[in-house]
KOLMAR-616832 format. One record per residue (C-alpha): residue number from 1; residue in three letters; chain; x, y, z. Coordinates in steps of 0.25 Angstrom, whole numbers, padded with zeros to 4 digits, always signed. Each point is the difference from the previous one (the first is absolute). Layout:
BEGIN
+-----+------+-----+-------+-------+-------+
! seq ! type ! mol !    c1 !    c2 !    c3 !
+-----+------+-----+-------+-------+-------+
! NUM !  ala !   A !     X !     Y !     Z !
...
+-----+------+-----+-------+-------+-------+
***
This chain:
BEGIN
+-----+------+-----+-------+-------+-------+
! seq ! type ! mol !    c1 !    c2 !    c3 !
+-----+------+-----+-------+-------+-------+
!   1 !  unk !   A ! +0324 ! -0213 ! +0133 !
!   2 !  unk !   A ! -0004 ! +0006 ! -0012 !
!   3 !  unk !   A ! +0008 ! -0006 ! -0012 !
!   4 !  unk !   A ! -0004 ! +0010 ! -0010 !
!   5 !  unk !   A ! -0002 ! -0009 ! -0011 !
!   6 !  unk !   A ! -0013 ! +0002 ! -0003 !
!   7 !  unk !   A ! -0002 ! +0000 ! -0015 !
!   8 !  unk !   A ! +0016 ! -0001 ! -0001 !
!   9 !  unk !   A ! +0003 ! -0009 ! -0014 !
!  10 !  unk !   A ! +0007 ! -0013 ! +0001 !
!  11 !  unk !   A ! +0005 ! -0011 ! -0008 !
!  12 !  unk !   A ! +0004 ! -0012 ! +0008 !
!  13 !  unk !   A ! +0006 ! -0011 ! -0008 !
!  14 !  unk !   A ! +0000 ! -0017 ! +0004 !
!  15 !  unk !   A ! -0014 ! +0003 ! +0008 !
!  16 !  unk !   A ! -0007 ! -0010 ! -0002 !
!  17 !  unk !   A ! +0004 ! -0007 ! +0013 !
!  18 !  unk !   A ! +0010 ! +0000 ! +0011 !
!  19 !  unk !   A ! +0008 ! +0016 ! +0002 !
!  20 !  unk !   A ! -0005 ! +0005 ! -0011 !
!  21 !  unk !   A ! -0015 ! -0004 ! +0002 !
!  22 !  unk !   A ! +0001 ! +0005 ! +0015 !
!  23 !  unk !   A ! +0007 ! +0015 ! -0002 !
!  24 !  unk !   A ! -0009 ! +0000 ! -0011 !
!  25 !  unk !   A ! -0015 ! -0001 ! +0009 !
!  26 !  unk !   A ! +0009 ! +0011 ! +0011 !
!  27 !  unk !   A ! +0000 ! +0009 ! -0010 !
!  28 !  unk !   A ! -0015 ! -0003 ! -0006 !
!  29 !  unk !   A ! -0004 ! +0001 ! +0014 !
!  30 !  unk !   A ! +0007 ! +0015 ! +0003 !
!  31 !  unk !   A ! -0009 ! +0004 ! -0013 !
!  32 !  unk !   A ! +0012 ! -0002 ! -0011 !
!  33 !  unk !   A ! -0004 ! -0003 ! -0014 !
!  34 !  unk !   A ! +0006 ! -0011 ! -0005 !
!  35 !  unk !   A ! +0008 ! -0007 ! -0011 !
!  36 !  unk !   A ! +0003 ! -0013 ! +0001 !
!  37 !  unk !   A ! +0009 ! -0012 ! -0007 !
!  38 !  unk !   A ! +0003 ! -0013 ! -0001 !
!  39 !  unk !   A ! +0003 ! -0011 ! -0011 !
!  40 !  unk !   A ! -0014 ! -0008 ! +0003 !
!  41 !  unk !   A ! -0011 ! +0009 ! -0008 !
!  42 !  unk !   A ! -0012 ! -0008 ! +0006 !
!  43 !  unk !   A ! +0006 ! +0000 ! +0014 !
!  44 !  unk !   A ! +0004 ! +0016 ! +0002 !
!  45 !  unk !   A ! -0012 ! +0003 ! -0005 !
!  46 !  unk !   A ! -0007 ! -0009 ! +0011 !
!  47 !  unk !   A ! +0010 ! +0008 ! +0007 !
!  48 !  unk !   A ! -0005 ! +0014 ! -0003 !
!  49 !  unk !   A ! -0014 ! -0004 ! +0001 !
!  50 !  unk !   A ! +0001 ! -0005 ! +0014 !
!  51 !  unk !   A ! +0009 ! +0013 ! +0005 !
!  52 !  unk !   A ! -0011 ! +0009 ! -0007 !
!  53 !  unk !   A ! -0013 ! -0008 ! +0007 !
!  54 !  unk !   A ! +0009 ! +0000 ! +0012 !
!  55 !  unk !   A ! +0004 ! +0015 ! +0002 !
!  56 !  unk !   A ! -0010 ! +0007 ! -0012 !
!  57 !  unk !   A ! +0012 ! +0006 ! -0006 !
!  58 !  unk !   A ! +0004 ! +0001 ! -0015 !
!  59 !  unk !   A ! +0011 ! -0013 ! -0002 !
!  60 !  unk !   A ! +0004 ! -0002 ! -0013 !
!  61 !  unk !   A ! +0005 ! -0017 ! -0005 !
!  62 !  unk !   A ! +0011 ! +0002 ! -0010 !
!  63 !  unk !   A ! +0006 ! -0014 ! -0004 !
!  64 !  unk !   A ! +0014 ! +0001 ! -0006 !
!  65 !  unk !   A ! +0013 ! -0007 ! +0005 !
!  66 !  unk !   A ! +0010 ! +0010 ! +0005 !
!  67 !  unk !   A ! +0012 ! -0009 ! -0004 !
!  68 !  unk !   A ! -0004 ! +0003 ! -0013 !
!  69 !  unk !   A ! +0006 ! +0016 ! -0006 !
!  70 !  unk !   A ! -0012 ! +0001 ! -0012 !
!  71 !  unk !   A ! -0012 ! -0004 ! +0011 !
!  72 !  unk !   A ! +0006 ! +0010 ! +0012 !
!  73 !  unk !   A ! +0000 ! +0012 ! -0010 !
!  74 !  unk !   A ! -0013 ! -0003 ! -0002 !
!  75 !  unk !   A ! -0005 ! -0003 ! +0013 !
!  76 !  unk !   A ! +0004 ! +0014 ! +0006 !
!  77 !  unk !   A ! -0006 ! +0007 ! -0012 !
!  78 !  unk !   A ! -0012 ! -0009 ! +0002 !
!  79 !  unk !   A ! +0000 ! +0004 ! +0016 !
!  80 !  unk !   A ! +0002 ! +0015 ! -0003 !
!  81 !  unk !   A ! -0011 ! +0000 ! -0010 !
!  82 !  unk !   A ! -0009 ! -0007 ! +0010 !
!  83 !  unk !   A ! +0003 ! +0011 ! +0011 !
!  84 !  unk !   A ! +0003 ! +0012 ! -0006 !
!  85 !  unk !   A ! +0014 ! +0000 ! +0003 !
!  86 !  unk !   A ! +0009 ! -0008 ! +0013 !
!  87 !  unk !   A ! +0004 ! +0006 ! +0011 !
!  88 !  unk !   A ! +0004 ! -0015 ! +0008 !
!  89 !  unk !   A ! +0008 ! -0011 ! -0005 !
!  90 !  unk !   A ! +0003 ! -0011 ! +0006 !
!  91 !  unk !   A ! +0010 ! -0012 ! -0007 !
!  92 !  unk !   A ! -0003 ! -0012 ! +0007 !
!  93 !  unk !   A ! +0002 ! -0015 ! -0008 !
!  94 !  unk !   A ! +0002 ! -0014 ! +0002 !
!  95 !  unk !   A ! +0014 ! -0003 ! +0004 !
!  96 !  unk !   A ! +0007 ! -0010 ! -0007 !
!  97 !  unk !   A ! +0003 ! -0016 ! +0002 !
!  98 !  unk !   A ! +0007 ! -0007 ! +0012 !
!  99 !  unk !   A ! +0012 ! -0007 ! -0003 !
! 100 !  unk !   A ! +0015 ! +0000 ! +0001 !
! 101 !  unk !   A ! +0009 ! +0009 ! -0007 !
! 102 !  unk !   A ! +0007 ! -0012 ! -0010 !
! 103 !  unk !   A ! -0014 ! -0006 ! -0003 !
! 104 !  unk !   A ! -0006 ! +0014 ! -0010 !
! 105 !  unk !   A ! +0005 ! +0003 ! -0014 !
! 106 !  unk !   A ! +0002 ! +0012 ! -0004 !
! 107 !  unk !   A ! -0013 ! +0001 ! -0007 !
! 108 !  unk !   A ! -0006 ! -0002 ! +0014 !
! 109 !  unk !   A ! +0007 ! +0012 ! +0007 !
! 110 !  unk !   A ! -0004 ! +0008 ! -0013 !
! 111 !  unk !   A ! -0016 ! -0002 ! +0002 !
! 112 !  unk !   A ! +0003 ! +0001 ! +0015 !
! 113 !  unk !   A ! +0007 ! +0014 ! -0004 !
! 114 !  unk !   A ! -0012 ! +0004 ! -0008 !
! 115 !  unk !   A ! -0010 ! -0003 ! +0010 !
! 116 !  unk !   A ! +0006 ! +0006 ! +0013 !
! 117 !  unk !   A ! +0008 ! +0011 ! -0004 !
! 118 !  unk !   A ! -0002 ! +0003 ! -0015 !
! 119 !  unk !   A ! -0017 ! +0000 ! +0005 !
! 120 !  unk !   A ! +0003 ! +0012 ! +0008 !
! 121 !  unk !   A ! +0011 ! +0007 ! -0010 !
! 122 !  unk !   A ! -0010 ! +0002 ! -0012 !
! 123 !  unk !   A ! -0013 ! +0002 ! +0010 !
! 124 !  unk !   A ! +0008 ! +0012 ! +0006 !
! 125 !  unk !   A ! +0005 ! +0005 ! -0012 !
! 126 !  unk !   A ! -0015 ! -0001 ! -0008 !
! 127 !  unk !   A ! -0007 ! +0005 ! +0012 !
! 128 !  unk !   A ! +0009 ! +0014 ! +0003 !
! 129 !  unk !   A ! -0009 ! +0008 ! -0011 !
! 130 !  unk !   A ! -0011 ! -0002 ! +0007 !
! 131 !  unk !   A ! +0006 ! -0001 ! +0015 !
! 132 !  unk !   A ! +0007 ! +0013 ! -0003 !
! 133 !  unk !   A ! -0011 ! +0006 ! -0003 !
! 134 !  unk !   A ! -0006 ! -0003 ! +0015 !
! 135 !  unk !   A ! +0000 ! +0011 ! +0011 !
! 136 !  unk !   A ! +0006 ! -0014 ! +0012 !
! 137 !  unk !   A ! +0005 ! -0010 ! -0010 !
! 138 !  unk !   A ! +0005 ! -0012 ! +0007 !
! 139 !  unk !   A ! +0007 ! -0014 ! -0005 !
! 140 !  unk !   A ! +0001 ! -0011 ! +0009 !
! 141 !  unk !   A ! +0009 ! -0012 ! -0005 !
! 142 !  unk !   A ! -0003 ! -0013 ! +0007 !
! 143 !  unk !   A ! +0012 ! -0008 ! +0002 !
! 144 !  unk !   A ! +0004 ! -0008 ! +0012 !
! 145 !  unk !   A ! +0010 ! -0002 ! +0013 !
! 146 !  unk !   A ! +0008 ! -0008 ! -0007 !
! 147 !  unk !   A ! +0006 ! +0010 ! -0005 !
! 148 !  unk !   A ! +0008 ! +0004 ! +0014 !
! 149 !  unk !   A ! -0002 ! -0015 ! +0004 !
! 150 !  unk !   A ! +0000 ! -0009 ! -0011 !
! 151 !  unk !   A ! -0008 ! -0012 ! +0001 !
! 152 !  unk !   A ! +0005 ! -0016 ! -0002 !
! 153 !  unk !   A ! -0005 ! -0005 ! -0013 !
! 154 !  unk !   A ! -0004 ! +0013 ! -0009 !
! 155 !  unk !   A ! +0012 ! +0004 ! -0006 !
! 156 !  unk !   A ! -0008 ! +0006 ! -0010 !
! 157 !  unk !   A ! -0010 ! +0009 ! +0009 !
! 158 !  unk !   A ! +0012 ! +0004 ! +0009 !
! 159 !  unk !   A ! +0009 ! +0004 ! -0013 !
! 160 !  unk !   A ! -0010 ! +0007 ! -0009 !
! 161 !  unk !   A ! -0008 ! +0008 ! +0011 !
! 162 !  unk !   A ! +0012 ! +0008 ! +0006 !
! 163 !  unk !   A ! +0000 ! +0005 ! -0014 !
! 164 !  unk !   A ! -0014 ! +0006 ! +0002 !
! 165 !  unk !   A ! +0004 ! +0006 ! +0014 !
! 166 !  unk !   A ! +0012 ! +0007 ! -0008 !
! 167 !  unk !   A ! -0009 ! +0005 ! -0011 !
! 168 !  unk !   A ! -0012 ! +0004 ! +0012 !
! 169 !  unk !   A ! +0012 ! +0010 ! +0008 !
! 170 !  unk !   A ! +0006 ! +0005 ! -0014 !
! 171 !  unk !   A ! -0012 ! +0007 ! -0005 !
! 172 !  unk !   A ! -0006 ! +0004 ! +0014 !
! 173 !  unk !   A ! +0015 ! +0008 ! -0002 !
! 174 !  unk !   A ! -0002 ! +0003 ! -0015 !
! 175 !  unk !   A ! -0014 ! +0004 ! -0001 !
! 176 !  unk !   A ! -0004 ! +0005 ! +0012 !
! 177 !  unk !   A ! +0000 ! +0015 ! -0003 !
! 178 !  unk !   A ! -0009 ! -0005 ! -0010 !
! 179 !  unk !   A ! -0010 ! -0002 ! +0011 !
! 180 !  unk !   A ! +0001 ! -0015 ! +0000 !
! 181 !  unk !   A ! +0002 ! -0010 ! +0012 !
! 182 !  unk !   A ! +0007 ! -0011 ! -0001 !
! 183 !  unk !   A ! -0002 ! -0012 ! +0013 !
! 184 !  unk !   A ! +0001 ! -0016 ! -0001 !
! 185 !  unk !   A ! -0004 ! -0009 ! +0011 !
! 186 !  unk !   A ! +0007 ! -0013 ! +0003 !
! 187 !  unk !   A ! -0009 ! -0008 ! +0006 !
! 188 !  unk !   A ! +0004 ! -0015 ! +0007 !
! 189 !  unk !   A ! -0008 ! -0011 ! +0000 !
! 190 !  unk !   A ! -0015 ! +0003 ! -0002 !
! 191 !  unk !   A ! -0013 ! -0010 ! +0000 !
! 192 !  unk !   A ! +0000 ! +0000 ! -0016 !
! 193 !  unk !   A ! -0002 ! -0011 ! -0012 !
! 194 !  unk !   A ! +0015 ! +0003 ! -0002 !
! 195 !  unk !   A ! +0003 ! -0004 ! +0013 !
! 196 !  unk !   A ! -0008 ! -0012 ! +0000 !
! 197 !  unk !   A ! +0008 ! -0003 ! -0011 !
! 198 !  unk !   A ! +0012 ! +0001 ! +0005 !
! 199 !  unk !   A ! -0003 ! -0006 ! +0011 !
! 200 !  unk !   A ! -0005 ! -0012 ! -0009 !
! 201 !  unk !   A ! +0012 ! +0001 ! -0006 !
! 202 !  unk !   A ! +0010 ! -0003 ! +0011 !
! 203 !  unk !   A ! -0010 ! -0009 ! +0008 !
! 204 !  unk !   A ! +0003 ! -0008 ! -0013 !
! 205 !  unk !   A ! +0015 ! +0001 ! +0001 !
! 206 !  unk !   A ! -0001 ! -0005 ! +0013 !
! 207 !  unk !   A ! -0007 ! -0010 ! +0001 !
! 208 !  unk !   A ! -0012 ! +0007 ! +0009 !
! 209 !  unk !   A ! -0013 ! +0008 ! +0000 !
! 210 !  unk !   A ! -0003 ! +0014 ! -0004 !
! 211 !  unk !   A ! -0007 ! +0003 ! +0014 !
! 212 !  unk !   A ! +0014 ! -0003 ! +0006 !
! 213 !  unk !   A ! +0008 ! +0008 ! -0009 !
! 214 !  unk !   A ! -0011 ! +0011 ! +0002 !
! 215 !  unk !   A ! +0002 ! +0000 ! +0015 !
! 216 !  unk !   A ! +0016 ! -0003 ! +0000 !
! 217 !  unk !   A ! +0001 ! +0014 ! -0008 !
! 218 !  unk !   A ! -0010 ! +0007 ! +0008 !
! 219 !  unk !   A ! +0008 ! -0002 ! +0013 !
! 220 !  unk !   A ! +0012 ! +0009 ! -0007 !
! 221 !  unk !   A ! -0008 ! +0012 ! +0003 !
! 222 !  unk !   A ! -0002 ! +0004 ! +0017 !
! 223 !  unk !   A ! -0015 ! -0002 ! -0004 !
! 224 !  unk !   A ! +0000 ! -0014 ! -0003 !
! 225 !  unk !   A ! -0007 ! +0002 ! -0013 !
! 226 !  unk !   A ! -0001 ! +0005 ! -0014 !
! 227 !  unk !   A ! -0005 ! +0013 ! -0003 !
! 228 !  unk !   A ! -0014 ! +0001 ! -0006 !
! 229 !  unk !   A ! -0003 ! +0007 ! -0013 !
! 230 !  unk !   A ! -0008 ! +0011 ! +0006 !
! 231 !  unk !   A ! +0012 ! +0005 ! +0008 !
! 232 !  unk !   A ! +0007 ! +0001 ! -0010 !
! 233 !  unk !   A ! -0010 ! +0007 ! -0009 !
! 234 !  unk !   A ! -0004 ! +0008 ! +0013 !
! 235 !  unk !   A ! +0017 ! +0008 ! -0002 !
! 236 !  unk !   A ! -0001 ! -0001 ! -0016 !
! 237 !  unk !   A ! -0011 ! +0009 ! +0000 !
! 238 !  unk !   A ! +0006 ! +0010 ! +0011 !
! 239 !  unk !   A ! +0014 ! +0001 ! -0006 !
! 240 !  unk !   A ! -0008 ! +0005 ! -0016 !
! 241 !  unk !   A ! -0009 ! +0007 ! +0007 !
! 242 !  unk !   A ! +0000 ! +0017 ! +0001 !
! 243 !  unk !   A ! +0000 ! -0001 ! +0015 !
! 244 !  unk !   A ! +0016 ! -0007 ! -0001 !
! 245 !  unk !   A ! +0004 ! +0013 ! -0010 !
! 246 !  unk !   A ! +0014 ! +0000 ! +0006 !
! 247 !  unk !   A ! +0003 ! -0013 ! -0002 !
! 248 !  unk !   A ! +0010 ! -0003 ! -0011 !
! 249 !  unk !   A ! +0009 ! -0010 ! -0004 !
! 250 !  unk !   A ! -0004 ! -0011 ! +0013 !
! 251 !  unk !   A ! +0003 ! -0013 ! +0000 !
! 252 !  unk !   A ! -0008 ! -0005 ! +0010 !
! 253 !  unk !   A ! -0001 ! -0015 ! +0006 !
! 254 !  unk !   A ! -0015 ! -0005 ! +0004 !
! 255 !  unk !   A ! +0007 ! -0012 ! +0006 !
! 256 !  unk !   A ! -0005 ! -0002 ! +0013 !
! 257 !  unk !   A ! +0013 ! +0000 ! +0005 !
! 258 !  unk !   A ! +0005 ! -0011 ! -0010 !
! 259 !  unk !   A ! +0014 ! +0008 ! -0002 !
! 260 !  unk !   A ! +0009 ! -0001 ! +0009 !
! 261 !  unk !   A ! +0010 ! +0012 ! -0005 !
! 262 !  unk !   A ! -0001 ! +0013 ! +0007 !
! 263 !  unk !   A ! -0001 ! +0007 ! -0012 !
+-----+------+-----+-------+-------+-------+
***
């Protein structure tokens, strides 16, 4: 299938690795031109260089930290200047620590706050000249399915990104006769550095190894493995692009089967 993304203008942020970095090359490969950020100047512009050599598209290494309300301004000003406007823009970032609820201060939540929902707040809101602007602008959020199925240990991640879910489905309401879409995806447990992580994490809480930890997590999905980034990216780049026109205000799991609601 066609995606129609060819020459589509994207700004994909925390793509210098993991999510980010995979949805980033879908979309390079279906002929976007791309924008993308991370906090690690030398390491996103590796990042671009690679996708351009890779799919001989335009991608754009902006280094900025989108935690941060001065350097997002200026990162979607610095992308739309890049392109010649945005028509795609995905909010994806590092989620916060591990750890149980009594052992964060405040100042903890609040960078956790700024990072994971705050990040997608002042992106939206700086991107929507340009987005409204576009003939099929689209915003995806990245958030996760914890937020139907909170997860042990991240209290932070499950707390905060239901905020970004509730912020994702009021603007698909609010703006969408403005011609914007508004989508998230909750993706489970993917084969990413964060996960590895993670799973370093708990494999040191419990006294065992990370390829353990890595398999006992895998078999909660009817695969018996983690998803890989490329499946992930592979749904990312349909739900943004002009073939899902229709699709608004979707909250869609890429959990292979992880949750066990019905809803």
């Amino acid at each position: 299938m066609d995606l129609q993304l060819k020459d589509k203008r994207a700004l994909v942020t925390g793509a210098s690795r993991g999510l980010g970095y995979a949805t980033a090359r879908v979309l390079s490969m279906e002929g976007a031109l791309l924008a993308i950020n991370g906090r690690d100047g030398a390491r996103i512009k590796t990042a671009a260089s690679q996708l351009q050599s890779e799919t001989g598209n335009a991608v754009y290494g902006i280094p900025g930290d989108i935690a941060s309300a001065s350097q997002v301004e200026t990162l979607v000003k610095s992308a739309g200047a890049a392109l010649g406007g945005l028509d795609i823009l995905i909010c994806n970032a590092g989620g916060p620590p591990p750890g149980a609820f009594e052992s964060f201060d405040e100042a903890t939540w609040q960078k956790a706050i700024d990072l994971s929902f705050m990040s997608n707040v002042r992106l939206i809101k700086a991107a929507l000249p340009y987005l409204r602007e576009s003939r099929c602008a689209s915003v995806l959020t990245v958030t996760s399915y914890s937020v139907k199925q909170p997860i042990q240990n991240l209290v932070l991640s499950n707390s905060i990104r239901a905020a970004t879910v509730g912020l994702t489905k009021s603007l698909a309401l609010e703006l969408g006769r403005d011609g914007i879409r508004f989508n998230s995806i909750l993706p489970a447990w993917t084969e990413t550095e964060r996960v590895t992580e993670l799973m370093t994490a708990r494999a040191k809480a419990n006294g065992t190894t990370v390829e353990a930890e890595t398999a006992r997590q895998a078999q909660e999905s009817p695969f018996g493995r983690m998803a890989t980034p490329q499946e992930f990216a592979s749904v990312a780049a349909f739900m943004v692009s002009p073939v899902a026109s229709y699709l608004t205000g979707v909250m869609l799991p890429v959990d292979g089967g992880m949750l066990k609601g019905t809803f």
